[in-house]
N, C-alpha and C positions, 0 to 999 in steps of 0.2 A: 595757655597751659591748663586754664581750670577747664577748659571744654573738652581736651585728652580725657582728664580724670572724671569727670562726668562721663563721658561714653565708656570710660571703664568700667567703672560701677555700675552704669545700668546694664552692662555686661555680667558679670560678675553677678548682680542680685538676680537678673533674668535665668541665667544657671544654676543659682541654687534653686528658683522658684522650681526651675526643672528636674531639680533632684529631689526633693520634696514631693513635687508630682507622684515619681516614681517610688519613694516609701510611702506615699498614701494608698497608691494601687495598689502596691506587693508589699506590707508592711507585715511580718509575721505575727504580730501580735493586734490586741485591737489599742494597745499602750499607746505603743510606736504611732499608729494611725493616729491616734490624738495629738501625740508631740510635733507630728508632721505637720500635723493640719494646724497647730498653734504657731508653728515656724514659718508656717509660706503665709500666716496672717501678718507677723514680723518684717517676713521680705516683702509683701505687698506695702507695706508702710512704708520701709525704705525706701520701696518705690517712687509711690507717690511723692515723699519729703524730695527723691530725687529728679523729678519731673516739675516740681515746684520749684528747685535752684535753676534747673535747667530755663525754665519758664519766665523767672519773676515773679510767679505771680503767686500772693500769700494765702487764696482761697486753698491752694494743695496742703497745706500745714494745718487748715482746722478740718479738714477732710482727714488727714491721717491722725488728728487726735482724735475725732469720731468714732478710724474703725479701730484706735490701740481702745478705746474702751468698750468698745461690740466685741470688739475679740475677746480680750479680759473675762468679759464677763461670760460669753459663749463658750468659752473653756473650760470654766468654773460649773456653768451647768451641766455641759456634754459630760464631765467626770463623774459632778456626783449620780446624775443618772444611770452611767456605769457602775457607780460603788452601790446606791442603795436602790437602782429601778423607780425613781421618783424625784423631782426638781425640787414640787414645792411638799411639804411636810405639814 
């Protein structure tokens, strides 16, 4: 049963990853582009944590706490460089 709900899920995040796609390319704003690109860093994590249940193996969990804090922090930069055209100050 838990290997149904496994192929779900990495159905299901695989999908959104694809929808994401699609408001990164055609995103009306350059906002939206940002939230996009922080979302499929999200589902790529779920990913990975879900490739690691799928697997056993516990190197995929410190792999996705890796990229939850390059993501984090890559968002926080990409913004403010948008808000004030400058990272560091």
């Amino acid at each position: 049963m838990i290997g149904v709900a496994l192929h779900f899920a990495l159905g299901c995040v695989a999908l959104a990853l694809l929808f994401n796609g699609w408001r990164l390319l055609r995103g009306p704003s350059l906002g939206d582009r940002i939230m996009a690109l922080d979302t499929m860093v999200i589902n790529a994590i779920a990913l990975i944590v879900l490739i690691g249940i799928a697997g056993g193996n516990d190197t995929y969990f410190e792999a996705a706490l890796l990229l939850a804090m390059v993501g984090f922090v890559s968002t926080i930069a990409y913004c403010k460089f948008i808000l004030r055209g400058d990272i560091v100050e």
